[in-house]
N, C-alpha and C positions, 0 to 999 in steps of 0.2 A: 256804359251802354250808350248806345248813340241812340240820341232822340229826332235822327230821319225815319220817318214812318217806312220808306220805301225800300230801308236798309237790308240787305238779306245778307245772310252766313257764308262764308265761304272761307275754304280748309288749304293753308297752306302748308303742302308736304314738301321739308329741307331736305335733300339727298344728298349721300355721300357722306355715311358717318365715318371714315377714311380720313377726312379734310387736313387733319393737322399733323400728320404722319411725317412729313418733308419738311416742316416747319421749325423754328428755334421759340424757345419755351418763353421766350417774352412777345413772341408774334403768336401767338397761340394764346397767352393771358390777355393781349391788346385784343383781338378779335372776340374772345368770350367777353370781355369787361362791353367790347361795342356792343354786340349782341344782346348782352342783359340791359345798356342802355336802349336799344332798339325798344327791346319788349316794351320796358316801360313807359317809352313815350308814346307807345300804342295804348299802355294800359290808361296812362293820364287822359289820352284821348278818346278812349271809351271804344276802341275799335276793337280790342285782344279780349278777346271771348275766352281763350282758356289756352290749353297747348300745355307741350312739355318734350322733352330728348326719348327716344326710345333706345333701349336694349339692342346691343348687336345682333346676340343672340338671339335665337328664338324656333319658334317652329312653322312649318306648313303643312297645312292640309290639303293634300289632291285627291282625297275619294274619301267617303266615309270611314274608313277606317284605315287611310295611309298617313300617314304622319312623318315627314322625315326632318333633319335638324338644318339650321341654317336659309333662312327664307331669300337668299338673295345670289345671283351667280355674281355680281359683281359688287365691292362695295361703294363705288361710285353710282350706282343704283338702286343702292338699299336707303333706306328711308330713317333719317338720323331721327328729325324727332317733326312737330305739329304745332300749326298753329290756330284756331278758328277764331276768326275776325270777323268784324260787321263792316261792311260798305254798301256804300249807294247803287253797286255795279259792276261787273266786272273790269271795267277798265279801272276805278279806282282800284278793285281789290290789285289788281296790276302795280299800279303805281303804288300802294302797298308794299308790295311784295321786292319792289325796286330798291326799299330801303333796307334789306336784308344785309348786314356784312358781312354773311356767308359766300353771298357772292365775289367777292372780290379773296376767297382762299378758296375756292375750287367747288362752291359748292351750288345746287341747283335749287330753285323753287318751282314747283309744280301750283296753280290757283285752277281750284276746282270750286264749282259753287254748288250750295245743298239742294237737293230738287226737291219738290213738296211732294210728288209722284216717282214711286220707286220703279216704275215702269214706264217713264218718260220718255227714254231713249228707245228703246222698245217698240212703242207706240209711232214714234214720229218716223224711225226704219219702217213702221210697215203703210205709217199713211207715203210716204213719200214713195213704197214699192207699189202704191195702189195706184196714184196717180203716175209716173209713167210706163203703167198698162195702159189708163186713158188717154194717152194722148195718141 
């Protein structure tokens, strides 16, 4: 756990659970072996909050009672798996995120950080729609 008071959460989503498809099975063990060392020296470093691979499969919901299979049109844009980390900030959770060696086989990280107000975006679309009415 990091002992910066200012430190806040934020969720790195890997995409592209695809990645290793095109690859040969010792380029595919060398990048998980990196990968599991990645985590750990985030774990050593008290930044790796938690995470883990998700499921290809799966389901979506688009209305309360539709449900259909497969959550993703492409799988370079489905969401392999997660990580939730503590940093001082977005640009560190960035530089974070830099050290991924997902990236370097095809795959993306997404750094979104946790808001304490689930209505935050929300809120700031409509002060910012308020102010330029006044101007």
């Amino acid at each position: 756990m990091s002992t910066n008071p200012l430190a806040s959460e934020y969720l790195l989503l890997f995409r592209n659970n695809a990645w290793y498809q095109d690859l040969a099975p010792d380029v595919i063990e060398e990048s998980m072996n990196q990968f599991t060392a990645w985590a750990d020296k985030l774990s050593r470093e008290g930044k790796l909050k938690g995470g883990g691979p998700l499921e290809a499969i799966g389901k979506t919901l688009t209305g309360a009672n539709v449900v259909i299979d497969g959550p993703f049109a492409e799988s370079k844009e489905a969401v392999a798996g997660f990580f939730v980390i503590q940093a001082g900030g977005l640009e560190e959770a960035v530089e974070v995120a830099k050290g991924c060696p997902g990236l370097e086989v095809g795959q993306t990280v997404e750094v979104r950080a946790f808001t304490t107000d689930p209505f935050e975006n929300e809120i700031a679309q409509i002060d910012a729609a308020r102010e330029d009415r006044s101007i």
